[in-house]
C-alpha positions as CSV (number, residue, x, y, z in Angstrom):
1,X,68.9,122.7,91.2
2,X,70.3,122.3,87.7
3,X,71.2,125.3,86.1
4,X,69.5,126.4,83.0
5,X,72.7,126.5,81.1
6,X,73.2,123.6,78.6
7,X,77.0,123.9,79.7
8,X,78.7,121.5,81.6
9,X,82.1,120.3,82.5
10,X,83.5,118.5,79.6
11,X,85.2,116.0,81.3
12,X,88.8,114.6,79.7
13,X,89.5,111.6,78.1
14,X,91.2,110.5,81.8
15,X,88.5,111.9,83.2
16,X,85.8,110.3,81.3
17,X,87.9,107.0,82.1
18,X,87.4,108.0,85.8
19,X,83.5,108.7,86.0
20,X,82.6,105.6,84.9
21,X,82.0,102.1,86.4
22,X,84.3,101.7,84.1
23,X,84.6,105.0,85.4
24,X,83.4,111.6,87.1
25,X,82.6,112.8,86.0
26,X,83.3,111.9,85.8
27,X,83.8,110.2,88.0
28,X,85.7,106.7,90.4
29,X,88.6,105.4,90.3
30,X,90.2,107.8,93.2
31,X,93.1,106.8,95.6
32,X,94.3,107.1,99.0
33,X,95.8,105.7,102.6
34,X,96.7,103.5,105.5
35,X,99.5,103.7,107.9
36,X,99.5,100.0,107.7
37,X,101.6,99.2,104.5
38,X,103.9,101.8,105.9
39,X,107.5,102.2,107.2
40,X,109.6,105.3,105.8
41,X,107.8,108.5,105.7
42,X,106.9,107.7,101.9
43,X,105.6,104.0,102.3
44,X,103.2,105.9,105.0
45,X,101.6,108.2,101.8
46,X,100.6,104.6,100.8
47,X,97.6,102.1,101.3
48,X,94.5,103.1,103.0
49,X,92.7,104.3,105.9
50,X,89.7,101.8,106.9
51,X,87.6,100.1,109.4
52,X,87.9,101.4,113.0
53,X,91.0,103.3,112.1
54,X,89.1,105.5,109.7
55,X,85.4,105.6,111.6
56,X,87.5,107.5,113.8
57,X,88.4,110.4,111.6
58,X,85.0,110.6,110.2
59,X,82.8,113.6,111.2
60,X,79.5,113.0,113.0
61,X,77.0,112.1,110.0
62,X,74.0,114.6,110.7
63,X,70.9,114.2,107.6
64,X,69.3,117.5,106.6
65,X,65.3,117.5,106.2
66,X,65.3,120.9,105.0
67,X,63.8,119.0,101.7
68,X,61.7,115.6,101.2
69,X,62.7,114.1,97.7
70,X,59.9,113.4,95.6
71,X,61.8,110.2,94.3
72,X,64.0,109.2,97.4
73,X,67.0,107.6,97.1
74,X,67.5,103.9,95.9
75,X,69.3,101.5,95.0
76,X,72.6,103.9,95.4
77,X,70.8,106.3,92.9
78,X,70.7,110.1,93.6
79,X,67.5,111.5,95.1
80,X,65.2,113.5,92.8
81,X,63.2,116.2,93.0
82,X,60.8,116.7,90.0
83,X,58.6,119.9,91.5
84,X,58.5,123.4,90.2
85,X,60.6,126.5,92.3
86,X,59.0,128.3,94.9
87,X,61.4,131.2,96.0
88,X,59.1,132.0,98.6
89,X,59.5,128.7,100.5
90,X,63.4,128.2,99.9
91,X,65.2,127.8,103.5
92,X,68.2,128.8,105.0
93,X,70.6,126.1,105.4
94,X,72.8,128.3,107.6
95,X,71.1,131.2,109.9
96,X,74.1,133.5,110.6
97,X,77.1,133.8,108.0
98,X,80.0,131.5,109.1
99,X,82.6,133.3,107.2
100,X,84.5,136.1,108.6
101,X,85.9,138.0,105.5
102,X,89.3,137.0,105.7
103,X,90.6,136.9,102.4
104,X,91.9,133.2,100.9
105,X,92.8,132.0,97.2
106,X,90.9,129.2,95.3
107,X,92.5,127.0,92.3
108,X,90.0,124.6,90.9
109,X,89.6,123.3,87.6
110,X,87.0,125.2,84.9
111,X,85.5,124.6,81.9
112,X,85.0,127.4,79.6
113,X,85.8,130.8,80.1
114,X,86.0,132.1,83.8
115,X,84.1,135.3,84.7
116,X,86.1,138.4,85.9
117,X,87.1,138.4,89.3
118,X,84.8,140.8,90.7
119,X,82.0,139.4,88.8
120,X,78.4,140.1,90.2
121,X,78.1,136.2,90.8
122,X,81.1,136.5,93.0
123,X,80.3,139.5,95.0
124,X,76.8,137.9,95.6
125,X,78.4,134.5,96.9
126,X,81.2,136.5,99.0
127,X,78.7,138.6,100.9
128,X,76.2,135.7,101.5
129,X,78.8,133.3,102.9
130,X,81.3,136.3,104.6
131,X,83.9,135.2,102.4
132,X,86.7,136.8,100.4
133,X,87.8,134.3,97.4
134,X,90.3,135.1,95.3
135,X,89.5,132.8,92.4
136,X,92.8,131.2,90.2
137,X,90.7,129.1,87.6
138,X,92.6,126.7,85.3
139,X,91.4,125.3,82.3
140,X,89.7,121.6,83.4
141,X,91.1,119.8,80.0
142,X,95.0,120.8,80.9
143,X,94.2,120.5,84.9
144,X,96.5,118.2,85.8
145,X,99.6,119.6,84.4
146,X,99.2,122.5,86.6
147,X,98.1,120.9,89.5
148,X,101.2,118.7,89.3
149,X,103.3,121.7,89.1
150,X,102.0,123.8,91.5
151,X,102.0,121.1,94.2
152,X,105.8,120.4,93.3
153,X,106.5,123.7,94.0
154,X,106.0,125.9,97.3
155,X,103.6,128.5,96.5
156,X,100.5,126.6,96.8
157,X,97.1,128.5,97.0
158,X,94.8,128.2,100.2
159,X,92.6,126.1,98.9
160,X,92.9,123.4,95.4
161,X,90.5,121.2,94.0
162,X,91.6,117.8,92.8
163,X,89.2,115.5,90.6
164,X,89.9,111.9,91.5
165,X,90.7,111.5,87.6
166,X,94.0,113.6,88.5
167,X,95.5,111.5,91.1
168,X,98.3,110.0,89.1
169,X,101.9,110.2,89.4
170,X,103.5,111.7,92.2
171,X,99.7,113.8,93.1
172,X,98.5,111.5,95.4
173,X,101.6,111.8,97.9
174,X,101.8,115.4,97.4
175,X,98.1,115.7,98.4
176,X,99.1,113.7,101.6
177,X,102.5,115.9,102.1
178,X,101.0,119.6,101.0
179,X,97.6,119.7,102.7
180,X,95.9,119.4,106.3
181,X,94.3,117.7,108.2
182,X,91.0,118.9,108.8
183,X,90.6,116.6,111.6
184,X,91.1,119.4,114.3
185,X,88.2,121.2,112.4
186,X,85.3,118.3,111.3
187,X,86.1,115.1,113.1
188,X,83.6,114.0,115.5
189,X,80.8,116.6,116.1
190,X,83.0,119.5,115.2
191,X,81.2,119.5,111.7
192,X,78.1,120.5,113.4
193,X,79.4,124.0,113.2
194,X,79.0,123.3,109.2
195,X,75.6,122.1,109.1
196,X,75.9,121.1,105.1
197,X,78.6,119.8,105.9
198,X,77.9,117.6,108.7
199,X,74.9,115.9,106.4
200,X,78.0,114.5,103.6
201,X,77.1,110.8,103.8
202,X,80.2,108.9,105.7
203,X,80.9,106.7,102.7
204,X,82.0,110.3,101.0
205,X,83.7,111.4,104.2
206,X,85.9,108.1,104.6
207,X,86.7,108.7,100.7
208,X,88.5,111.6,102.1
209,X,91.2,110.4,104.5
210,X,94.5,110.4,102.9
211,X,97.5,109.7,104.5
212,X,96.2,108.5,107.5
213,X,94.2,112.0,108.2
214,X,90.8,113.7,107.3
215,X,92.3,116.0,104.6
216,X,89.2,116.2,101.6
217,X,86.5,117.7,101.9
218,X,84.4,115.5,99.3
219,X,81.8,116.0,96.6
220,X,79.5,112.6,97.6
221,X,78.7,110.7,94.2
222,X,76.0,107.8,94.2
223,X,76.8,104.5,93.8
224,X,74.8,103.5,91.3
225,X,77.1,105.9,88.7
226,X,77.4,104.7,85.7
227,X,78.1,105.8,81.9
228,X,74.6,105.5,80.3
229,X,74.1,104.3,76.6
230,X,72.1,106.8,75.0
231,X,69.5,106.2,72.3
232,X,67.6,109.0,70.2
233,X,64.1,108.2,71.4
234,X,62.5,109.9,68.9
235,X,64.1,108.3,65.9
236,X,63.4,104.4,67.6
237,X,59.8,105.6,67.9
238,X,59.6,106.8,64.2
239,X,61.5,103.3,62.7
240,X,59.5,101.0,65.3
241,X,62.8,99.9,66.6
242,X,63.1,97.8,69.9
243,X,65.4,98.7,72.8
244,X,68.4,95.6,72.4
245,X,68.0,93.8,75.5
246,X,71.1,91.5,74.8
247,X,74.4,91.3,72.7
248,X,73.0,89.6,70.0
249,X,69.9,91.7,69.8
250,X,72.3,94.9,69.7
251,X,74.6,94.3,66.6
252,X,71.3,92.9,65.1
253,X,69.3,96.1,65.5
254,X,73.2,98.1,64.7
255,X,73.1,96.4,61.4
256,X,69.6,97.6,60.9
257,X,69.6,101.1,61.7
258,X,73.0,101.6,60.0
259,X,72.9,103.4,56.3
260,X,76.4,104.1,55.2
261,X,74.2,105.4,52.4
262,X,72.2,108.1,54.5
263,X,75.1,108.8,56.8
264,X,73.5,107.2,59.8
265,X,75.2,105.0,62.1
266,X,74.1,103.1,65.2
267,X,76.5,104.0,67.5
268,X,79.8,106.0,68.6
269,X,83.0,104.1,69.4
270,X,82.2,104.8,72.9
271,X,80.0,101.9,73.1
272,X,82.8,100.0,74.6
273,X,82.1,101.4,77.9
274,X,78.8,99.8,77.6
275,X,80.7,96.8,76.3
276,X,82.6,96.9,80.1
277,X,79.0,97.3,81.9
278,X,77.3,94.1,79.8
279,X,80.5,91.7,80.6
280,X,80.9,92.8,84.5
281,X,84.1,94.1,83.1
282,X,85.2,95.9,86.9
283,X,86.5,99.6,86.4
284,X,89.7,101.0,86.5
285,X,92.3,101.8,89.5
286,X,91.9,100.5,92.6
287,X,88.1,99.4,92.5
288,X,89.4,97.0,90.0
289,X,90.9,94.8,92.4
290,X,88.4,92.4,93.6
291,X,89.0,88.9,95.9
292,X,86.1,86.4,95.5
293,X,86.6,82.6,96.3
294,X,90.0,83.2,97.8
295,X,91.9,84.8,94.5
296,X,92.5,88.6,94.1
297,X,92.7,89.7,90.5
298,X,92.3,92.4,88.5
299,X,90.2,93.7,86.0
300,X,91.9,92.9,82.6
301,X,92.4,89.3,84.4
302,X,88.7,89.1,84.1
303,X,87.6,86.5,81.1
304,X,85.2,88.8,80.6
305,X,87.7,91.8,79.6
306,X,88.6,90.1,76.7
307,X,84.6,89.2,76.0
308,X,83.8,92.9,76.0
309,X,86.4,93.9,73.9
310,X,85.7,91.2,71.4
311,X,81.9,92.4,71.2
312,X,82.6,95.8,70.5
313,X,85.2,94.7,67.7
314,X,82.3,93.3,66.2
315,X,80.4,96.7,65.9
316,X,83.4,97.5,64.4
317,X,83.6,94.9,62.0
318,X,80.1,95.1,61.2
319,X,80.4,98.8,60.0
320,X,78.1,100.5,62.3
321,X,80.2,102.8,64.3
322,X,80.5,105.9,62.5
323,X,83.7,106.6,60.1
324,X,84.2,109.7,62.3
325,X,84.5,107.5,65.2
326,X,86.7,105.0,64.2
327,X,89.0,108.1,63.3
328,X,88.3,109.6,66.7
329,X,87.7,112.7,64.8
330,X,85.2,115.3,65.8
331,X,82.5,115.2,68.4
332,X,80.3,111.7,69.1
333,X,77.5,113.6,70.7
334,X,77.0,116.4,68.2
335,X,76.5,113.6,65.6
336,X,74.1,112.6,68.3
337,X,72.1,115.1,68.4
338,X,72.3,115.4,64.6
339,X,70.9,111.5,64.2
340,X,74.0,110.7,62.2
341,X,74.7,108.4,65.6
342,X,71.6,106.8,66.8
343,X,73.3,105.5,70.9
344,X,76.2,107.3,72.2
345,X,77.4,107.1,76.0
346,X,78.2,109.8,78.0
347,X,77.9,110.0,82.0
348,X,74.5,110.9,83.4
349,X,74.7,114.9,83.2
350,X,74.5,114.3,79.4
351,X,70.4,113.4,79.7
352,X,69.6,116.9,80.9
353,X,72.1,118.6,78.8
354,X,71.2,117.3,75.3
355,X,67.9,117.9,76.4
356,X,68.2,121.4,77.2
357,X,70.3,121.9,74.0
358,X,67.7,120.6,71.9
359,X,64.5,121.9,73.3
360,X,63.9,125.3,71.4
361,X,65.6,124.6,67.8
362,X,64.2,120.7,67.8
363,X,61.3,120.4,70.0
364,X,61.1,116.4,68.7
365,X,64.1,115.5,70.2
366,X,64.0,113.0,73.2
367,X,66.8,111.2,74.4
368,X,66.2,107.9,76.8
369,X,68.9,105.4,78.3
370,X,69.1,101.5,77.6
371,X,68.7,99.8,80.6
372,X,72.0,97.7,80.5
373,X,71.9,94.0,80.6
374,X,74.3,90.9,81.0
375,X,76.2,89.1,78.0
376,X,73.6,86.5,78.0
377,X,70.4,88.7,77.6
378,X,69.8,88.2,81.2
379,X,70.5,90.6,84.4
380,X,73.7,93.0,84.2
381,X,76.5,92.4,86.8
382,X,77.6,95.9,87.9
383,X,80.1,97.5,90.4
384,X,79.2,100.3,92.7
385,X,81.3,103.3,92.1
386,X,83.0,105.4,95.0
387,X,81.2,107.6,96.7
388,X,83.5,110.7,96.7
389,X,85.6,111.6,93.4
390,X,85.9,115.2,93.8
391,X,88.0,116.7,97.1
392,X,88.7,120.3,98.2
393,X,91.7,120.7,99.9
394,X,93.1,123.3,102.5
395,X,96.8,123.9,102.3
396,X,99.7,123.3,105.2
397,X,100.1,126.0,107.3
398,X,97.3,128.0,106.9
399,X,96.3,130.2,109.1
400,X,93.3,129.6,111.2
401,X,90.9,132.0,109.6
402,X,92.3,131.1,106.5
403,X,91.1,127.4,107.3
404,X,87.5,128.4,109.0
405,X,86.6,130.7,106.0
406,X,87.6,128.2,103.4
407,X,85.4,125.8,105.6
408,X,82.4,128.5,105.8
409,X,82.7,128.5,101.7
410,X,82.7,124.7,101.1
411,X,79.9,124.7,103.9
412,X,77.8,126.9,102.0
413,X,78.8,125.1,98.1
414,X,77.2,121.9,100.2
415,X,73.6,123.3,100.6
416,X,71.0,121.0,100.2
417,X,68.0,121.2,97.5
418,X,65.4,123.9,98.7
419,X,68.0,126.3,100.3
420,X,69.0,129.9,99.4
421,X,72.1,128.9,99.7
422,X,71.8,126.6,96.5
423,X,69.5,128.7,94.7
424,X,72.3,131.0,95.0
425,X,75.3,128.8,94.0
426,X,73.5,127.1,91.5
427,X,71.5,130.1,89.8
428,X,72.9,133.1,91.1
429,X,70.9,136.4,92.4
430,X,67.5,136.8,91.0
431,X,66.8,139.8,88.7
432,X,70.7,139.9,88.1
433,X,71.6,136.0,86.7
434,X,68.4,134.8,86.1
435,X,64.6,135.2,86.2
436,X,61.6,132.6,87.3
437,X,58.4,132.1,85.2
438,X,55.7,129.7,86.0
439,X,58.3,128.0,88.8
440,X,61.4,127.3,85.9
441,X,64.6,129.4,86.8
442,X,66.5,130.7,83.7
443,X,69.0,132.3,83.0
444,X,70.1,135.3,81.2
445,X,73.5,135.8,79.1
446,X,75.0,137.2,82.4
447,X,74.0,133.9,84.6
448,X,75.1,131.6,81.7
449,X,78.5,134.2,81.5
450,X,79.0,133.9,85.0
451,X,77.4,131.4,87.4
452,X,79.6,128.1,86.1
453,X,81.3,126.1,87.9
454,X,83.5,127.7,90.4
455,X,81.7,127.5,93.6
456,X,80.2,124.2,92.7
457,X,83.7,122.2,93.0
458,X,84.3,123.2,96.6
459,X,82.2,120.4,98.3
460,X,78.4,118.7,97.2
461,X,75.0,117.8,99.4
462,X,74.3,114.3,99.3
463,X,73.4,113.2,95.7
464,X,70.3,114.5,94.0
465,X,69.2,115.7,90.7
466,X,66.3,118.0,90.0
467,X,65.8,120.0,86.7
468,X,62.8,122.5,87.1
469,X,62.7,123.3,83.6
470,X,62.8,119.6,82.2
471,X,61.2,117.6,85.6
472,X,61.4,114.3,83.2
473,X,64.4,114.3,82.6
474,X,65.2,114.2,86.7
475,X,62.7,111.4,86.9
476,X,64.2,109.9,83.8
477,X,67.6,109.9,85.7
478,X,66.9,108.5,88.9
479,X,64.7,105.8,87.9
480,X,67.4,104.6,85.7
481,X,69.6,104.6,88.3
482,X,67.2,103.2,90.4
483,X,66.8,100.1,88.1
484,X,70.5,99.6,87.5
485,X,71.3,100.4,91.0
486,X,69.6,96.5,91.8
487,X,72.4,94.6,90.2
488,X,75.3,96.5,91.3
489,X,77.7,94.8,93.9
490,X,81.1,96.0,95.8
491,X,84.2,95.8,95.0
492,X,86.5,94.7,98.0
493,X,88.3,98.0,97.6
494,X,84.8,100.2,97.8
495,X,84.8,102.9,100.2
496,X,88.9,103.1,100.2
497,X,90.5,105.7,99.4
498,X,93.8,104.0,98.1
499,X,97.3,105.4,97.2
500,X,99.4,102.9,95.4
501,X,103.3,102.8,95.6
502,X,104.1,105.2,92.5
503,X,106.5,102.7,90.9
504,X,103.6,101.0,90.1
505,X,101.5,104.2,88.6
506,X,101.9,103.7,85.0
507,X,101.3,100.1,84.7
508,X,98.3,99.9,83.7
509,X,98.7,103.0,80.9
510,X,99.2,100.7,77.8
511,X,95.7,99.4,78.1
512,X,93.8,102.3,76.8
513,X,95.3,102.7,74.2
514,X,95.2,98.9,73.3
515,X,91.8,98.7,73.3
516,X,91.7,101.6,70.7
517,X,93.6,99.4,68.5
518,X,92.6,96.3,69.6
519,X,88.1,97.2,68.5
520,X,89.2,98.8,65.1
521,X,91.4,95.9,64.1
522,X,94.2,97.3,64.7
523,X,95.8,94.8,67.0
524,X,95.1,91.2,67.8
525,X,93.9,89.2,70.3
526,X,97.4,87.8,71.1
527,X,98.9,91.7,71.7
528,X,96.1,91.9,74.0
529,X,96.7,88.8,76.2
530,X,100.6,89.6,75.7
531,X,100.1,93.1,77.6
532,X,98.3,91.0,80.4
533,X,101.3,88.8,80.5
534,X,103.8,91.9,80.3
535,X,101.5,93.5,82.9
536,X,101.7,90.7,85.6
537,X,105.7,89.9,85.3
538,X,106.2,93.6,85.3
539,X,104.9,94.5,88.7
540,X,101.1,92.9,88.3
541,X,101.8,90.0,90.4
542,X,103.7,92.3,92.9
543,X,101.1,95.0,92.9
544,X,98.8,92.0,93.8
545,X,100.5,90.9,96.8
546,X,100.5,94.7,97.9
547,X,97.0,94.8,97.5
548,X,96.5,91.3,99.6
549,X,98.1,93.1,102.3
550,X,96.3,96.3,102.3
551,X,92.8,94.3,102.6
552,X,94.7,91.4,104.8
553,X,95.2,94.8,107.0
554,X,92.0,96.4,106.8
555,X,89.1,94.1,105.8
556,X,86.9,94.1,102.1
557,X,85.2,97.1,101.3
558,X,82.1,94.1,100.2
């Protein structure tokens, strides 16, 4: 259940990297563990933890049916639910409160400004789940500066969040070196104390062993996740355009709807995301690495890499990305939703969210996605994300009620659709945060003050969207994920959740900001293949051969 509120995390510029096939949400490109490329205690924070060795950390997978789907799950997509709210028939996920009171402290990235501690949505969620939080929010654009320093330090809170977009740097090891495993706790059919919990699809669960050990408890993403180019429906309806349904089509229809004159461009610079999704450019980190016909390379050794980037220099060229744009100044979506920018991409959360933004001051406004297709006009080739890019984590040493009520907590985040339990995390108490009309849940100034996301980052149900107020736009969702979810393949490092050595964390850095250049004109096509040579003699070829191993060791995720 989708709250009301038209706010949503605002993911980074790292995290946008890291949600789409190309990357959160938003949200892949997380890493992890094997004992297998080990030796000293630090070489053992490397690698990964698959195949038998990992099936036996997993907890005992256990589905809910406390909710049918209206639109099931395909494909990889999420499952949707496109009905109206009935409080009277909403379920209870968990009979008798698993939380004992004991008090425990929370850090998790936010977006926005957190409610008081104290807050009538936190009181509610404490006395449902027999909990205590202490909540320590931090501002979700700066995140990873504090998580860095507070896990290089020794006062750590009981529980932290950490997006998969954050694990850079000397994170990852610290996650493996400053948190537990919750093997003693979940593995096996010990989850089925934590009902939600136990019905986290495996693929997300397995996304959560780092260092060798169950230590995440994940927030499950669907495959079929990918950045979605967005085009103002209403405005292609009005000029008779046609959808593009190839490159050539697309800069021909760009040079069409573009008026310099009028202020109106076709597109955002953020089309080159879409670029990476029409080449089969892979994504970033470790589910760039793929072996096929006996040779492992990586993603900007792809010839298609270069053919992305070259299209969207075109737009470029062409003058039909907005000035604004070029300058990275200001906001592509606002000039979205104000038609100066005709197809923008954003991750999938953006469909209901413009919507919902939109609705009462422009009640014309419809956003769609373009399906994606291949460089030739013909079927896309696209790369399944990982299913797990968010992880709550329980701190070394904690106490054992400490750990069981953080565990009662992330149980209760990980209701499924039709539960109190989400109605209550998602919308917060009735009369209070929000009221229902005609089955539509919406909130008041307090709801949209106070019920954001906090309690939402601890742990996830299996995927699913559902938006009660805009059903359409759910429907709209799946089915596009649905229909992109048929030409999506593996990676061979799908699944993993992979730490590489840190002297190799930074190589890859230069890139983004190469491609910047590199689509405005601002470098040429020799600086880019030069930074692929630079890339491969500084520790590319190396980081290679480290990789060869690691799947040598444990088998393709494919």
């Amino acid at each position: 259940m989708t709250p009301n509120s038209p706010s949503a995390p605002a993911p980074s510029r790292r995290g946008f990297l890291a949600s789409t096939a190309v990357a959160a949400a938003a949200v892949a490109g997380g890493m992890p563990l094997l004992a297998a490329c080990g030796g000293s205690e630090n070489k053992d924070r490397e690698g990964t933890t698959a195949g038998k060795a990992a099936q036996k950390l997993l907890p005992t997978f256990v589905a809910s049916a406390l909710a049918t789907p209206d639109l099931p799950s395909k494909n990889g997509s999420a499952a949707g639910y496109t009905g109206k709210v009935d409080l009277a028939k909403l379920v209870t996920s968990v009979p008798d409160k698993l939380g004992t009171g004991a008090p425990f402290k929370i850090m998790s990235p936010f977006w926005g400004s957190p409610p008081k501690a104290g807050c009538a949505y936190y009181t509610a969620l404490d006395a449902a789940a027999g909990t205590k939080v202490t909540w320590q929010n931090q501002d979700g654009t700066t995140y990873g500066e504090k998580l860095g320093a507070v896990l290089a330090g020794s006062s750590i809170p009981d529980m932290v969040v950490v997006p998969s977009w954050e694990l850079t740097g000397k994170i990852p090891s610290a996650v493996t070196s400053k948190f537990m495993d919750l093997g003693p706790y979940l593995a096996g059919d010990k989850v089925k104390k934590y009902p939600n919990l136990a019905a986290i699809p495996s693929d997300s669960w397995r996304m959560s062993i780092f260092g060798g050990a169950l230590r995440g408890i994940p927030m499950p993403a669907a495959s079929s996740t990918f950045i979605v180019p967005y085009y103002r429906k209403d405005i292609f309806d009005k000029k008779g355009y046609s959808v593009p349904k190839s490159p050539e089509e697309f800069l021909t229809w760009a040079k069409e709807a573009t008026s310099a004159k009028a202020r109106v461009y076709a597109c955002g610079d953020n089309m080159i995301w879409t670029a990476f999704n029409v080449f089969g450019v892979r994504s970033s980190g470790s589910l760039g690495w793929n072996l096929a016909d006996g040779k492992l390379t990586y993603r900007i050794e792809q010839p298609e890499y270069l053919e992305a980037l070259e299209w969207t220099r075109k737009l470029f060229d062409a003058g039909v990305v907005h000035p604004d744009d070029r300058a990275r100044s200001g906001d592509s979506g606002q000039r979205f939703t104000a038609g100066q920018v005709l197809m923008f991409n954003s991750d999938l959360s953006a469909w209901y969210v413009k919507t919902a933004e939109q609705a009462a001051s422009h009640p014309d406004f419809a956003i769609d996605g373009m399906d994606l297709f291949g460089a030739d006009g013909g079927a896309p080739k696209l790369y399944a994300s990982q299913p797990a890019t968010i992880w709550s984590f329980i701190r070394k040493g904690a106490s054992k009620a400490t750990v069981e009520n953080a565990l009662a907590a992330a149980d209760f985040a990980a209701a499924p659709y039709g539960t109190k339990e989400r109605m209550l995390v998602d919308y917060g108490v009735e009369g209070t945060h929000y009221t229902v009309k005609d089955g539509v849940p919406v909130k008041n100034d307090l709801g949209n003050s106070e019920v954001i996301n906090a309690w939402v980052m601890l742990a996830a149900p299996a995927p699913y969207l559902a938006h009660p107020d805009f059903p359409e736009v759910a429907r709209k969702q799946v089915e596009w994920q649905q229909r992109m979810g048929a030409f999506v393949s593996k990676t061979s490092t799908y699944g993993m959740n992979i730490v590489e050595p840190s002297r190799y964390a930074n190589l890859a850095t230069p890139f983004e900001q190469l491609e910047i250049d590199y689509v405005r004109g601002n470098r040429k096509l020799s600086d880019v293949q030069g930074a692929i040579s630079t890339w491969k003699s500084s520790g590319g070829d190396k980081l290679r051969a480290w990789y060869q191993q690691l799947l040598d060791q444990n088998g393709s995720g494919n």
